[in-house]
Every structure is written in structure tokens, then in C-alpha cells.
C-alpha positions in Angstrom: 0.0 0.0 0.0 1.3 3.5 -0.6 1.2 6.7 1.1 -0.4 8.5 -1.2 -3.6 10.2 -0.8 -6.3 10.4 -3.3 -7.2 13.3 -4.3 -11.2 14.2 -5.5 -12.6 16.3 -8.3 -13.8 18.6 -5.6 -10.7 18.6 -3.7 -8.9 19.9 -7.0 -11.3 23.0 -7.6 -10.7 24.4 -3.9 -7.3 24.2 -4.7 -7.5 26.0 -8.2 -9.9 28.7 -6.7 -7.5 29.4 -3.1 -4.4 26.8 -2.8 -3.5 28.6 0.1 -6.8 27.8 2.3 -6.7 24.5 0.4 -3.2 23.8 1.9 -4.2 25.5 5.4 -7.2 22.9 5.9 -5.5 19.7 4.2 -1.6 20.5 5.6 -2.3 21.9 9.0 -5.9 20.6 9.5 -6.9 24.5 10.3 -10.9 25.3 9.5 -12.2 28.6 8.1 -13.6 30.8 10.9 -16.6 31.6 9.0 -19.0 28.9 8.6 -22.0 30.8 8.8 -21.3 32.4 5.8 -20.2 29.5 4.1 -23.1 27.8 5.3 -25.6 30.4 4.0 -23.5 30.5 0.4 -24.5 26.5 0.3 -27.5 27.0 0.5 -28.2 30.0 -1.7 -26.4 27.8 -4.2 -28.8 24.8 -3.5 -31.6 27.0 -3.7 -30.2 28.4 -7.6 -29.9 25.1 -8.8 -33.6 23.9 -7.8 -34.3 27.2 -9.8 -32.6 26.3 -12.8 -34.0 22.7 -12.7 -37.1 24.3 -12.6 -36.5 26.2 -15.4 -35.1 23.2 -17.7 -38.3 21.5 -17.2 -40.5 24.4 -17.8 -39.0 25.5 -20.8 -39.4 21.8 -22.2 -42.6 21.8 -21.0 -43.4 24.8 -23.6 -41.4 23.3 -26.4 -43.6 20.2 -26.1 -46.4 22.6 -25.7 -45.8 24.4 -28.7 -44.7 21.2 -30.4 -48.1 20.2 -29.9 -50.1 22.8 -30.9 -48.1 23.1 -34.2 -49.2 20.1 -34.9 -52.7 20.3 -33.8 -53.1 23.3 -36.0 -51.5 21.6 -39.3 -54.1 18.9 -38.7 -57.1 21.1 -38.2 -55.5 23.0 -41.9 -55.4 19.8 -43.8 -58.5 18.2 -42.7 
């Protein structure tokens, strides 16, 4: 067995967006002093992305919608 660490996806990105808090939490074990606000981020983030998924499935719900009427009305023209 080796002593390497694996390292995830996730891990990578808070290294690319601060590598110095990255390295103060994975080197030195130290936490950030302001979870409130990184709590309250997390969920403003959850909360945007039930939003867009809301979103996504309306706006397919009006392209099937009009998909449907475009095709109700070429019927009713031809027949």
C-alpha cells in the first residue's frame, strides 16, 4: 500500500480557486472561521440550482407545448 492520498474532483477545484486555504485545511488541519457564511453561500447555491431545474423543465414543458399545438393546428389545416 502506498502513502499517497487520493485526491477528488472537488478537492482539486478548492485548490485551483485558493491553494493557500486548500493547503491551510489539508496540511495543517486548520478550519475557516466563518462557517456561517459558508453555510448560507451553500444553500443559496442549492436553492439556484432547484431554480434552474425548474427552469429546464418548464422551458421543455413549452417546447412540447408548442410542439403540440403546431401540430394540432397543421391537422385542423389539412382536414
Amino acid at each position: 500500500m502506498s502513502d499517497y492520498k487520493l485526491i477528488n474532483a472537488s478537492e482539486i477545484g478548492e485548490y485551483v480557486y485558493c491553494n493557500h486555504a486548500w493547503w491551510l485545511q489539508r496540511v495543517h488541519n486548520l478550519q475557516s472561521t466563518n462557517v456561517r457564511e459558508l453555510a448560507a453561500g451553500t444553500a443559496h447555491h442549492e436553492a439556484h440550482g432547484r431554480a434552474v431545474g425548474r427552469s429546464v423543465q418548464a422551458r421543455k414543458a413549452a417546447v412540447a407545448l408548442l410542439l403540440a399545438g403546431t401540430a394540432t393546428l397543421l391537422l385542423w389545416m389539412m382536414g
